[in-house]
N, C-alpha and C positions, 0 to 999 in steps of 0.2 A: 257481462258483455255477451250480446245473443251472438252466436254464429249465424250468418245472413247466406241463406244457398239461393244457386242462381233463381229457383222459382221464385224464391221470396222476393227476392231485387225484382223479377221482374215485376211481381204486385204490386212493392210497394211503390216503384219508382213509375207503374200506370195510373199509382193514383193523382200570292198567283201566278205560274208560271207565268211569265211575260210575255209579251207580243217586242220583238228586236225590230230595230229599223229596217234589218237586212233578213229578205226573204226564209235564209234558212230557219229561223226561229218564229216562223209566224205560228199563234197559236191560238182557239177560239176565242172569241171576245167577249161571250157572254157571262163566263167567270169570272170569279175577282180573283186577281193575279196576286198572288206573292212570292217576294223574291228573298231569298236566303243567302246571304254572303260570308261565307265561312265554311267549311266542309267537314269540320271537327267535332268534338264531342256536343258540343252546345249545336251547329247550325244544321250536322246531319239530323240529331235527335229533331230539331222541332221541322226541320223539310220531310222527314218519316210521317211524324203525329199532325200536323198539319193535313197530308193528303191521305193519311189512313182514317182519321176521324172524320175525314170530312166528305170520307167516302166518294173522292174524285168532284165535290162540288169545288172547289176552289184549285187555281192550275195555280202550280209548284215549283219555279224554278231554284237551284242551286250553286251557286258559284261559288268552285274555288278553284286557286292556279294550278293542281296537282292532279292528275289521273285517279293515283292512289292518295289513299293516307295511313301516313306511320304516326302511333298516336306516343303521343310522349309518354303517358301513362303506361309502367313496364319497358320500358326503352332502359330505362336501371339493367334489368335483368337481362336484358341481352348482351350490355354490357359484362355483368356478368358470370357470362355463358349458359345460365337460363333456357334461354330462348332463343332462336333462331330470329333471322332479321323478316321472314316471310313469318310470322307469326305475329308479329305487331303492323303488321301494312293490310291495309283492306280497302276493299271494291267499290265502288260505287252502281257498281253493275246492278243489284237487287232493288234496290231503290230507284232505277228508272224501269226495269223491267215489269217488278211486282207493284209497284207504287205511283207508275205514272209520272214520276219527277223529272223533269230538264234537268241536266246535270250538262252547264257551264264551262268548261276549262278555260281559264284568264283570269286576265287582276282587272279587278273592278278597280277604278282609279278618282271614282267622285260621283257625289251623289245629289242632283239638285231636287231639294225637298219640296220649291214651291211647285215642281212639273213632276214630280214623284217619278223620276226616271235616274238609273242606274248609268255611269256610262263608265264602258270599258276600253282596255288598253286598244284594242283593236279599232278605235273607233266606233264601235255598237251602241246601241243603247237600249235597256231593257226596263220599259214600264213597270209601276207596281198599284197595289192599292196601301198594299200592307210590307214592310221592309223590317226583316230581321239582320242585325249586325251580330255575328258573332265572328271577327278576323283574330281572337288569342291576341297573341303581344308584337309589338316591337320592341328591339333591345336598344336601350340610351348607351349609342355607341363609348362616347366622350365621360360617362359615368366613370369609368374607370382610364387615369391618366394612361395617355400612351397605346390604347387599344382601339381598332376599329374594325370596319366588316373588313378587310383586306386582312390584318393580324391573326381574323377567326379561322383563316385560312392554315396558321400557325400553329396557331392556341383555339382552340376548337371551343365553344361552349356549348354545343348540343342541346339548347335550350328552348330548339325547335328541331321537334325530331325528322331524321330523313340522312343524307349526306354527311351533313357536322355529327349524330349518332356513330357512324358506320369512320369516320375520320378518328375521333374521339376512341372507338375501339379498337383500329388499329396501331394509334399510339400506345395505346396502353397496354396490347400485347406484346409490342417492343420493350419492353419497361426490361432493364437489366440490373444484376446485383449492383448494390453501392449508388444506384441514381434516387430521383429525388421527384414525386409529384406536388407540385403547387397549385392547391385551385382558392382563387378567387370568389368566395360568397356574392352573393345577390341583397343590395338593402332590401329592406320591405316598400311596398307591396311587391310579390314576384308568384311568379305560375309556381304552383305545388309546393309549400313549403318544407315537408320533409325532403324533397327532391333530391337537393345537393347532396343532405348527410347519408340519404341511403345510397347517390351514386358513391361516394366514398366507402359504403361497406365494400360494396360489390367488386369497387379498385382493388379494398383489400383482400375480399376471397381469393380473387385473382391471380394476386400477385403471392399469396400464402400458398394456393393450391400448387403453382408453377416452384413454388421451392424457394423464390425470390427475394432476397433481402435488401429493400427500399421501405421507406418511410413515403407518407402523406400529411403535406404542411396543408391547414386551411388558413384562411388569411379572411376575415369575416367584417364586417362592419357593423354587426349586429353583437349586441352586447350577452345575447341568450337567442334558442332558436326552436322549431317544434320537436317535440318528442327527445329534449335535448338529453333529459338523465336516461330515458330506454337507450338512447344511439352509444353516449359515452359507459354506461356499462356494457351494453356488447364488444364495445372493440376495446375495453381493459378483457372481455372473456375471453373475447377470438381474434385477437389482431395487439397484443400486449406491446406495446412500444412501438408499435408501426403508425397510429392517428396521431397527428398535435394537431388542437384547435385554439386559434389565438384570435382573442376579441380585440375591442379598438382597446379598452383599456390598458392591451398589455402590447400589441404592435405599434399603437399610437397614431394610425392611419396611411392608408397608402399615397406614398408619394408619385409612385410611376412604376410602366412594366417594359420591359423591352423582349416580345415576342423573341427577336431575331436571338439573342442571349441567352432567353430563358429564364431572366430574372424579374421578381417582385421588388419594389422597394420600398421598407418602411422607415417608420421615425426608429422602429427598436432595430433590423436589421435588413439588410439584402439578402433574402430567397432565392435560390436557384433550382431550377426543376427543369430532367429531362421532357416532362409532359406539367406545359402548364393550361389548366380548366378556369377559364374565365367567364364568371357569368355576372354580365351587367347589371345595372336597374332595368327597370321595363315602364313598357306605358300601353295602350291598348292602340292596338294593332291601327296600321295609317290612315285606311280607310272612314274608320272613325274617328279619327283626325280632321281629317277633308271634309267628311261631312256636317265639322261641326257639334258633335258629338259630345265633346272631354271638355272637361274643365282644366282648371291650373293643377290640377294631382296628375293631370296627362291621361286620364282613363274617364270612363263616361258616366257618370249619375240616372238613375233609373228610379221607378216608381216601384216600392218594395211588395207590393201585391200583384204584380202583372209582367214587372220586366221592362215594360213601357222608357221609352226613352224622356226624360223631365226636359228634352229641350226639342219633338218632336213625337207628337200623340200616334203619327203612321209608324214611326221606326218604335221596335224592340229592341236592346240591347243587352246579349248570355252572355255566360263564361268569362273567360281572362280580364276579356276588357270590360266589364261592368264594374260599378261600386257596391259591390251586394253585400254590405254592411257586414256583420260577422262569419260571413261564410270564405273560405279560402277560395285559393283561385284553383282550380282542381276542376279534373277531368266528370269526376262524379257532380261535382256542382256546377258545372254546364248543362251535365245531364238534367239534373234534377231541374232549373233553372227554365231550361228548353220545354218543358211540359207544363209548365207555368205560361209563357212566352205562347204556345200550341192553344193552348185551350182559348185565351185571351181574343189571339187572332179568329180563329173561330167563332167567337165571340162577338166579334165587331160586323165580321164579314158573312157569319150566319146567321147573327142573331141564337146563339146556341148559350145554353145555361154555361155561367161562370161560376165557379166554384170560388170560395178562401181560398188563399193561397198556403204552400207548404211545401216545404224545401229539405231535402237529406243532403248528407255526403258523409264519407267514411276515404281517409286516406291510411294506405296501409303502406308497409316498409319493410323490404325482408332486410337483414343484418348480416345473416347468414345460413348456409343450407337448413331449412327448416324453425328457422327463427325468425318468426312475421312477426309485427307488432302493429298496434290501426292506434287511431283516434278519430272522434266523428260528432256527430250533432243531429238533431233535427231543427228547423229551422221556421217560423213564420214571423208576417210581419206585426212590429211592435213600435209605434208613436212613429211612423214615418222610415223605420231603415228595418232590413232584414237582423232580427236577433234570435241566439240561440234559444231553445225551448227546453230541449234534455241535451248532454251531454257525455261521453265517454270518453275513454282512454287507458290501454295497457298499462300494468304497473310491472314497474322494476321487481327480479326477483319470483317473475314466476315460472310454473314449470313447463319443461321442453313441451311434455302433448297439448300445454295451451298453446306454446307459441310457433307448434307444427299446425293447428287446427286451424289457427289465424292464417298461414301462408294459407293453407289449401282453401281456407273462404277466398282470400284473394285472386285464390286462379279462378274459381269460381265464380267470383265479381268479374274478372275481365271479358269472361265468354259471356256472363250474361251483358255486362254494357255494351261489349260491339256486336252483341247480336241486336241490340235492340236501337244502337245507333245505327245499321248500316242493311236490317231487315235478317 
């Protein structure tokens, strides 16, 4: 396994603003407009390379509902206490300033493909030529019995970083001796698949660091999960008696939760946890819903050399909500995804060389202070779906300065992707 420093991310990961109904957003006509909907890893990255490649020929606009962005990637770590919470939130300020981009604030709310116009909560409506989708996830409230947005208010799932993050870890620095965390796994497909089990180390640094003696029940629907033997050896190394994780084989499935209670209920027993972590199914973000976008899997089908939307030659579709065949749903494979997505439109709208396509991601995992562990891929298209090409993965059993050198890649990775998501 190579260690990856930021110069290297950024090499390898290098290889129209709209005209609105309403006066404020008028903007020249003679460029080809595209519009970027999503403000995360995937829709910042390709509103950046879009209008830096294109060297101001094509106008850029950005929407998303949020001033800032708190990226879920490393949002684990603050939990925690890592990281401060202004360490994972970042600007949008450099990308309109140095970059030229319209940057948006509002929910785009539907998108009519035969007039190729955007139209927003406000009533707006913002033209395009070319329409990238990248909105992340929605969460399938009703996936799990007895839970809804109202409960998350409860039982927090932080499964979109921001708010439920900052709720999530003030539960959890309440945690006292003798009480009990329950969290609720995510079926597949779901954002980040290590996600859960590394927020689970980090509960437990937590609550080991503070002196605290509580357990963490997982309650999983998945029969096996990534990176499963690195996680469950770390926490027999550093958390001895504190992790159970219980598959469907052995819970039997979940019957119901009752936020107000505190409890799980399965076929083998009833769970009770002062801090319960629920995290639903998901499906690709509403937007692309509305648009028409997803299929019956609830997330969107895409053309594995381009991004290209299979039901919509103008629209692109990155990140969460796409079907990007073997690659996870990860912050890094937005990224990676989104330059594919850039070049493409480009492509269309300058007439500028296309290149193969070619895809990375590398998800990593701290366990604990100084115990990172990754797995990753590189990726192009094979017979029609994105498949891997090489592949890696940490092995159980190695030693501390491999798995101190993997964390510090990771800090490394995250200064290089939000430098190059956000300029």
């Amino acid at each position: 396994m190579t260690k990856l420093t930021r110069r290297q991310f950024a090499l390898v990961m290098g290889a129209g603003t709209a005209t609105l109904a309403m006066p404020t957003y008028l903007r020249a006509q003679d460029k080809p407009r595209v519009v970027v909907i999503g403000g995360g890893a995937g829709g910042a990255t390709a509103a950046r390379y879009i209008a830096k490649d294109s060297e101001g020929a094509i106008d850029v606009t950005l929407i998303d509902s949020a001033d800032n962005f708190t990226t879920c990637f490393f949002s684990n770590l603050y939990l925690g206490g890592y990281r401060d919470f202004a360490s994972i939130t970042h600007s949008y300020e450099t990308l309109e300033s140095n970059y030229g981009i319209k940057k948006v604030t509002g929910w785009a709310v539907g998108v009519d493909r035969d007039a190729r116009m955007v139209s927003m909560a406000d009533g707006s409506k913002i033209p395009y030529d070319r329409l990238v989708v990248s909105p992340g996830i929605d969460l399938v409230w009703d996936s799990v019995p007895g839970y809804s947005e109202e409960a998350a208010e409860i039982a927090p799932h932080a499964w979109k970083a921001g708010p439920q993050t900052q709720l999530l870890k003030a539960k959890l620095d309440a945690i006292e001796n003798g009480q009990q965390i329950v969290m609720v796994a995510p079926p597949n497909p779901y954002r980040c698949p290590p996600g859960p089990y590394e927020r689970v180390s980090m509960m437990a640094h937590v609550l080991k660091s503070k002196g605290v003696d509580a357990k963490i029940i997982i309650i999983d629907p998945k029969d096996k999960f990534s990176k499963q033997g690195l996680f469950q050896e770390g926490w027999q190394k550093h958390y001895t008696g504190m992790v159970e994780w219980y598959g469907p084989d052995v819970h039997g499935g979940i019957k119901g939760i009752d936020v107000n209670a505190g409890t799980v209920e399965t076929d083998l027993d009833t769970f009770k946890g002062a801090l319960l972590n629920v995290i639903p199914a998901q499906r690709a973000g509403r937007i692309a819903q509305e648009a028409g976008l997803t299929n019956d899997s609830g997330f969107c089908p895409i053309d594995a050399g381009s991004m290209r939307s299979t039901a919509d030659e103008n629209i692109f579709v990155i990140g969460d909500a796409s079907i990007a065949g073997a690659m996870p749903k990860s912050g890094f494979s937005a990224n990676s995804q989104a330059k594919v997505a850039a070049m493409n439109v480009r492509g269309d709208l300058l007439k500028s060389k296309v290149f193969p396509a070619k895809y990375s991601n590398t998800c990593w995992s701290l366990i604990e202070t100084d115990d990172g562990v990754k797995v990753g891929a590189q990726y192009a298209p094979a017979e029609g779906k994105i498949a891997a090409t090489t592949t890696f993965i940490s092995q159980t059993g190695e030693d501390a300065a491999l798995r101190k050198a993997t964390y510090e890649e990771s800090v490394g990775w995250y200064a290089g992707i939000t430098a190059d998501m956000f300029g």
